[in-house]
C-alpha positions in Angstrom: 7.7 8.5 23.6 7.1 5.6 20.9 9.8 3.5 20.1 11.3 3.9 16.5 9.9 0.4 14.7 13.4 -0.6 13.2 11.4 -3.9 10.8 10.3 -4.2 7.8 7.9 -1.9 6.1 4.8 -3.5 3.4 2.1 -1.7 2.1 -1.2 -2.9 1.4 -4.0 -1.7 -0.9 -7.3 -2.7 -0.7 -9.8 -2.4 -3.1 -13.9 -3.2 -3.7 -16.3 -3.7 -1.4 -15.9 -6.6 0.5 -12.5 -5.8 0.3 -9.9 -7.2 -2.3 -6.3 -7.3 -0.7 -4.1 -7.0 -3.6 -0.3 -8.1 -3.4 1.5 -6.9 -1.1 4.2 -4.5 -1.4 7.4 -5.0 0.8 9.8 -1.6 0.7 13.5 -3.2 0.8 15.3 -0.1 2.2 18.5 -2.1 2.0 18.4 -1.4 -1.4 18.4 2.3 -0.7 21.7 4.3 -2.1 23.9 5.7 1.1 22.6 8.6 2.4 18.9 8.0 2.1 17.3 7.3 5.7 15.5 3.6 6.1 12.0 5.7 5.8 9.6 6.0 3.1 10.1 9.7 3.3 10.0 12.3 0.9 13.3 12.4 -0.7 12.8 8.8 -1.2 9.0 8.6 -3.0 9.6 11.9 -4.9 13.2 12.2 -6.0 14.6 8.5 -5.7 11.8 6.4 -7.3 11.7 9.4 -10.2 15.0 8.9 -11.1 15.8 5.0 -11.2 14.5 2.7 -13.0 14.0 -0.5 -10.7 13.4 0.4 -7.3 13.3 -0.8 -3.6 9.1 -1.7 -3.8 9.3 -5.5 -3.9 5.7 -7.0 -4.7 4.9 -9.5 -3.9 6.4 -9.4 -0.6 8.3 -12.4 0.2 6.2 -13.6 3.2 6.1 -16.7 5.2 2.1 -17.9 5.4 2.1 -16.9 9.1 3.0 -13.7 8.4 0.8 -13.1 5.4 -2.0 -14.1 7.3 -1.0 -11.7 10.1 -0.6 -8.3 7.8 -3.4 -9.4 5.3 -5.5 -9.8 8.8 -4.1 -6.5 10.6 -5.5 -5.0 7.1 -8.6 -6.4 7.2 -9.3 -5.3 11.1 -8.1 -1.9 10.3 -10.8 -1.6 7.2 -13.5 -2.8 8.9 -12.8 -0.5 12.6 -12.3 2.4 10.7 -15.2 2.5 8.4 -13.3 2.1 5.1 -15.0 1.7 2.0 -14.2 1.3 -1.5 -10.4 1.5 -1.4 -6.8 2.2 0.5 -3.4 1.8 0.9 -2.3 0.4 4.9 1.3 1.0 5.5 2.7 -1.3 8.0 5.9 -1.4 9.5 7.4 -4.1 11.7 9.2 -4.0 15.3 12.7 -5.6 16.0 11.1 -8.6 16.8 9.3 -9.1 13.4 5.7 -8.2 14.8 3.8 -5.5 12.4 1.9 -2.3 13.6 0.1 -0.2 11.4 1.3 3.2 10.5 -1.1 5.2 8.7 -4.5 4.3 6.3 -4.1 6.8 2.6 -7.4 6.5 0.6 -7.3 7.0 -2.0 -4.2 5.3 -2.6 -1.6 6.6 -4.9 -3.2 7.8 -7.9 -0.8 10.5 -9.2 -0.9 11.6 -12.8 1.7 10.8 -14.4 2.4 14.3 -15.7 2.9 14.8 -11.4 4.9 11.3 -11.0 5.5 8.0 -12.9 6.2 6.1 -9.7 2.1 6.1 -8.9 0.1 6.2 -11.8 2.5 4.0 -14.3 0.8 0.8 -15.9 3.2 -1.8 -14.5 6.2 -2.2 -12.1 7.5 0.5 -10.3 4.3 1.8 -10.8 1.7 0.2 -9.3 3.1 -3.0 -8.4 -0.1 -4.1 -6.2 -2.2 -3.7 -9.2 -0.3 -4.9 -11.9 0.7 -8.1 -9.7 -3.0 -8.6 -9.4 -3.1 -8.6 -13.1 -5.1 -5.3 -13.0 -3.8 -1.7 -14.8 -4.8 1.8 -14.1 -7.2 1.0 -16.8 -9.2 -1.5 -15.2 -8.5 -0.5 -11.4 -9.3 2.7 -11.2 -12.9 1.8 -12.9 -13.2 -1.3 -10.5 -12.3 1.7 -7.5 -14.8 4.0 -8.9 -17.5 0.7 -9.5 -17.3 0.2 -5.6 -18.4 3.6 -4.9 -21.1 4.2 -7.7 -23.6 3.1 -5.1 -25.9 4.4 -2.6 -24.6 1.9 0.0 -20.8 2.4 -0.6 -20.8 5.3 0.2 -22.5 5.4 3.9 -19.9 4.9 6.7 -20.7 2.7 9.6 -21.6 4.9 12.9 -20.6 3.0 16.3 -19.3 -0.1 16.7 
């Protein structure tokens, strides 16, 4: 049985080839209304974030430099023994003791139309806070994402170690 990691949470989104790390996103579950679990679940992405208008996504992440360097590391070992290319989003999550695993790798990360929901695809904060902290839109992400993969070499994946 794995413990439950009772930390903080950050995501990370990476994008290019060598990777860009873009501002990272610290989910302040403290600011949560009673009743919602201290999980990026469901209820939370697609019913709380649709209906407020500032929201628990901090970016950037308040960070000490030791842990910056640890996450912004964690990412960059996780891109690079999985095969990434091109872009993702790394969702992190710390123990009790302050020390950050990684909980899943989404690619692509969190383009949702906006017809679908305004909490991925909007132009600035809650949005896409990575991107717009970056000083980067939909507009001129999504090209940059789509750039990285436009060649031959992008797209092949890394066999073995």
């Amino acid at each position: 049985m794995q413990p439950f990691l009772e930390g903080r949470e950050f995501s990370l989104s990476m994008l290019g080839n060598p990777p860009r790390i873009l501002p990272v996103i610290d989910l302040d579950f403290s600011l949560l209304p009673s009743g919602y679990a201290h999980l990026d679940s469901l209820e939370v992405k697609w019913v709380y974030e649709d209906q407020v208008e500032e929201n628990h996504l901090r970016c950037p992440a308040e960070l000490t430099d030791s842990l910056q360097e640890f996450v912004e590391d964690t990412a960059l070992r996780a891109w690079s023994a999985l095969g990434i290319r091109d872009w993702c989003r790394i969702a992190m999550r710390c123990d009790i003791d302050g020390r950050p695993y990684v909980l899943d790798v989404n690619s692509p990360a969190g383009l949702i139309p906006p017809a679908v929901s305004t909490t991925s695809f909007s132009p600035s904060p809650p949005g896409l806070p990575a991107l717009t902290t970056a000083g980067l839109s939909p507009a001129s992400g999504t090209p940059r994402a789509i750039d990285t993969g436009s060649t031959p070499q992008a797209c092949l994946r890394p066999r073995g170690p």
